[in-house]
C-alpha positions in Angstrom: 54.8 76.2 19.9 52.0 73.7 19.2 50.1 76.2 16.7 54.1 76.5 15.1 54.1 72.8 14.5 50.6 72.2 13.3 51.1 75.2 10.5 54.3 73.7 9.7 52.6 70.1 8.9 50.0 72.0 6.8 52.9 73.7 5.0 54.7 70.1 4.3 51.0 68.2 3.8 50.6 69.3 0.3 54.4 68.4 -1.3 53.7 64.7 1.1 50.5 64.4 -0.4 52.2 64.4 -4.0 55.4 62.5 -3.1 52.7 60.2 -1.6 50.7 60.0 -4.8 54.0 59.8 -7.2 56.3 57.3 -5.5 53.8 55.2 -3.1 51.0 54.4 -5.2 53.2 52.9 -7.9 54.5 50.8 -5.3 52.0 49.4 -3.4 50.1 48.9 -6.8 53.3 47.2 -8.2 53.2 45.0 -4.9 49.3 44.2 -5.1 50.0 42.7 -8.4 53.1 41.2 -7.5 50.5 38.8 -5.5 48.3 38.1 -8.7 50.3 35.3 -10.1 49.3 33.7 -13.2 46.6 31.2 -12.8 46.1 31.6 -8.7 42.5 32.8 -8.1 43.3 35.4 -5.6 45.7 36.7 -3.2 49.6 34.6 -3.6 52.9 34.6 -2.7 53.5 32.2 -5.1 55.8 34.5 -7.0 58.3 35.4 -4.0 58.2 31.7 -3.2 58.9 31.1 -7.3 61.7 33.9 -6.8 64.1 33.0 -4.0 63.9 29.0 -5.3 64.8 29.5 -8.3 68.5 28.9 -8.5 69.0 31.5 -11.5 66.4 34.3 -10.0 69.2 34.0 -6.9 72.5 34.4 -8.9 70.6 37.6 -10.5 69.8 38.9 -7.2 73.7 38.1 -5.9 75.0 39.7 -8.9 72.9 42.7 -8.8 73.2 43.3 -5.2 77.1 41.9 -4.7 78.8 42.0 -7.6 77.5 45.3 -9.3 76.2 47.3 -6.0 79.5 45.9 -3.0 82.6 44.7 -5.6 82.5 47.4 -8.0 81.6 50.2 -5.8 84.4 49.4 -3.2 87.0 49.3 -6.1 85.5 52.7 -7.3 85.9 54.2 -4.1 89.8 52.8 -3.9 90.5 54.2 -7.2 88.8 57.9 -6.6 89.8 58.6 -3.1 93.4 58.9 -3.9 92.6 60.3 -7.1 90.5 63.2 -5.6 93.2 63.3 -2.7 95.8 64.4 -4.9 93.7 66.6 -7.1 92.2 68.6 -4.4 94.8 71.5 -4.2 95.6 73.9 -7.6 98.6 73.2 -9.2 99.6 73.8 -12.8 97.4 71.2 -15.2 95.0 70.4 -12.0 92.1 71.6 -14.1 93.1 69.8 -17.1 93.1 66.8 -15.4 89.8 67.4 -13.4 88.4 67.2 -16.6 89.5 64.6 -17.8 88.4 62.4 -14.6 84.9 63.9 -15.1 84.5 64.0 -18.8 82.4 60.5 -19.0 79.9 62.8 -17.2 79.4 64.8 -20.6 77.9 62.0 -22.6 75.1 59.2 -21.9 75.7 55.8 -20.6 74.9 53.6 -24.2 78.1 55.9 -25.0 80.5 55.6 -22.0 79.4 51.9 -22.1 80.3 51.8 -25.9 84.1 52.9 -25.2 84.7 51.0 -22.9 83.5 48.0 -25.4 85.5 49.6 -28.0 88.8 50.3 -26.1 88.9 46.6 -24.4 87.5 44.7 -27.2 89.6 41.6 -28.7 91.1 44.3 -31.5 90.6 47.3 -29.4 93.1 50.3 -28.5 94.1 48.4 -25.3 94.7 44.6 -26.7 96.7 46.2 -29.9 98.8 48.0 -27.3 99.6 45.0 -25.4 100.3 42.7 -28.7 102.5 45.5 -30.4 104.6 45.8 -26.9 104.8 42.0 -27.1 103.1 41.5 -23.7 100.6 38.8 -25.1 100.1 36.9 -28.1 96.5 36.8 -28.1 93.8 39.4 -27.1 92.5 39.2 -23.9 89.1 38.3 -23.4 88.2 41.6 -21.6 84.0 42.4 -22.5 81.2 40.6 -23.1 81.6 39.1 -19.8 81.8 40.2 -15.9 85.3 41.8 -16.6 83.7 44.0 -19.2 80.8 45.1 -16.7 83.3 45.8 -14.0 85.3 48.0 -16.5 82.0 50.0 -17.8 80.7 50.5 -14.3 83.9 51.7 -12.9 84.7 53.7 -16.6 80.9 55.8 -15.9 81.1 55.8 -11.4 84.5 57.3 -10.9 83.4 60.9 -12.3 80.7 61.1 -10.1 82.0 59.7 -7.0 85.0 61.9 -7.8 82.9 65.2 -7.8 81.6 64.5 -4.7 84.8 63.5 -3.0 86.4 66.1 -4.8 83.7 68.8 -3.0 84.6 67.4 0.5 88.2 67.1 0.5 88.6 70.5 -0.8 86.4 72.7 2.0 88.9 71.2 4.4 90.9 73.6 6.1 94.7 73.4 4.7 95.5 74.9 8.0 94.4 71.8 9.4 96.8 69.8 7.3 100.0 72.5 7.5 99.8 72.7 11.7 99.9 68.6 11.6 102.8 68.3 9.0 104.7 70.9 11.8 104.4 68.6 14.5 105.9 66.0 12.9 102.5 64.1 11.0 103.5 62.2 8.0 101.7 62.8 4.8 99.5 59.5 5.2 99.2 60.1 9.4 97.6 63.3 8.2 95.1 61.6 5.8 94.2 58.9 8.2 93.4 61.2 11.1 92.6 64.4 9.5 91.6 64.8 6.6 89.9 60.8 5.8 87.7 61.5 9.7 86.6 64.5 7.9 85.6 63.6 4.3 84.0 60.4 5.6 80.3 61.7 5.5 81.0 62.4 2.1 82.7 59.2 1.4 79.2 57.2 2.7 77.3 59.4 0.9 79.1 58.9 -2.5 79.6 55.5 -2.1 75.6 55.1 -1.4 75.0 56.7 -4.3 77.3 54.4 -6.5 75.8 51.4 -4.9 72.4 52.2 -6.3 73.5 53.6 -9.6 75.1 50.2 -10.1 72.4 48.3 -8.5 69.7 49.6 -11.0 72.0 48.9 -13.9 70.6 47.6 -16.9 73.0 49.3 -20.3 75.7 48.2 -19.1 75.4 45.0 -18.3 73.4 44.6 -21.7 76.3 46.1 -23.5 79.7 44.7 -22.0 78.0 41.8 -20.4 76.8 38.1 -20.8 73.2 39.4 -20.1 72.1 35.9 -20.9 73.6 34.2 -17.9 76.9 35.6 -16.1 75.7 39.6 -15.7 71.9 39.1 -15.6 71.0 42.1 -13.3 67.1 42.2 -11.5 66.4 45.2 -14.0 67.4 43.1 -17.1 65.4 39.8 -15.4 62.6 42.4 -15.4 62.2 43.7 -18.4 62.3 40.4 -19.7 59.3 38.7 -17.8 57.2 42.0 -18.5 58.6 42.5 -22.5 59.2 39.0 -23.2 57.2 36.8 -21.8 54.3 38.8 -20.5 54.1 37.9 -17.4 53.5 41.1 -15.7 53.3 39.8 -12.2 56.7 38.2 -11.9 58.0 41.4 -13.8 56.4 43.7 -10.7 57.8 40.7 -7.8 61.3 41.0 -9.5 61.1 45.1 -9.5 59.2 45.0 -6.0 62.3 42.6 -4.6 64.7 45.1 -6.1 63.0 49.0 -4.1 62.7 46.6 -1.0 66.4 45.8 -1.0 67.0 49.5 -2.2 64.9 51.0 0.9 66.6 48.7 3.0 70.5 50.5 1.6 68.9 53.9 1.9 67.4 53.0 5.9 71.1 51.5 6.8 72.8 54.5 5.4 70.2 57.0 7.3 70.9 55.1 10.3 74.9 55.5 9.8 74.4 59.2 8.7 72.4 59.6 12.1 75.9 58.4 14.4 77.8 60.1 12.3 76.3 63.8 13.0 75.9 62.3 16.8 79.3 62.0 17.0 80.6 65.3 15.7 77.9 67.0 18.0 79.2 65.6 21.1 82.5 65.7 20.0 
């Protein structure tokens, strides 16, 4: 057994060696110079210290990690749960539609982004809609601000969230759901103790995976937002102390702030992952 588990290390050294050389070096390279601020002589957290004091470094890091990652995932989540819900059984157009939920899949970001400017925009599809119906008099201020990041975010997540949702509600067993509905289970009873229990693994997954897609945004916010102050993200604040004003070592602090707080998502949802399998061992 010992012999088993030495060969098998060998077999994994080699793919742990690159992973190793590809993700970790960057890192601790990125965090080595992180500590090389401007003007300090040698070793300095004068950067982090620089970071979480400055009042607008803070609203970035809220925005980025609240707004974009918590706010606009949850809503995604309450939008394509039900969605998926319904669409998980065939019916006559249910591939039509599945489509259509998915189809900001088939183009790039800078373009799903770009609709969603388009349609919500002061004289966009959606304003000219409302002021022919007579709803409002003037358009609504919809993009170029945190309502227009919202929109884009939620416009480019539901597709994928949906997919994965999607996947997990239909494995289910429908003979799960029938045998409930016969002993007198209502149709949201059976969601709520059959068939939400079940998908939930695939819930945390997909809503992990929307919180970092959001979290690393950077188009979006650059497109339908007010980069400048309102929807600064950590990847815009980034660019702009490495592009703009050259100073690298607050660029890698700002990008070394954002993996840690990354890591830290990926460790919590491990962790959660880890009950989760407990509990449907033991029952």
């Amino acid at each position: 057994m010992m012999f088993l588990k030495s060969v098998g290390f060998l077999y994994l050294l080699p793919i742990g060696i690159f992973f190793g050389c590809l993700f970790m070096y960057p890192m601790i390279e990125g965090f080595l110079l992180s500590l090389h601020p401007e003007g300090a002589g040698g070793l300095s957290f004068a950067n982090y210290v620089r970071f979480f004091s400055d009042p607008r470094m803070l609203r970035t890091l809220r925005f980025t990690a609240f707004d974009m990652g918590v706010v606009v995932t949850t809503i995604s989540l309450f939008i394509t749960i039900p969605l998926a819900y319904k669409l998980r059984r065939k019916f006559r157009g249910v591939v039509l539609l599945r489509t259509l939920v998915s189809a900001p899949l088939g183009y790039s970001g800078i373009i799903a982004v770009s609709i969603v400017y388009l349609a919500f925009s002061g004289w966009g599809l959606f304003n000219l809609f409302l002021m022919r119906a007579g709803i409002i008099v003037r358009p609504l201020d919809l993009v170029g601000n945190y309502t227009g990041v919202v929109l884009a975010s939620i416009y480019q997540q539901v597709p994928i969230l949906f997919l994965f949702i999607l996947a997990a509600l239909a494995s289910i067993d429908p003979t799960l759901e029938e045998a409930a509905k016969t002993l007198g289970a209502s149709e949201w009873q059976v969601f709520k103790r059959i068939i939400f229990p079940l998908a939930l693994p695939a819930v945390t997954t997909a809503g992990i995976l929307g919180y970092i897609t959001n979290y690393s945004c950077y188009v979006t916010a650059l497109i339908a937002g007010d980069p400048a102050y309102r929807t600064r993200t950590l990847m815009i604040e980034a660019y702009e102390q490495a592009y703009r004003r050259f100073d690298w070592s607050m660029a890698t602090t700002v990008t070394t702030i954002s993996a840690a707080i990354g890591l830290l998502i990926f460790f919590v949802y491990l962790r959660l992952q880890q009950r989760v399998m407990r509990r449907g061992s033991y029952g």
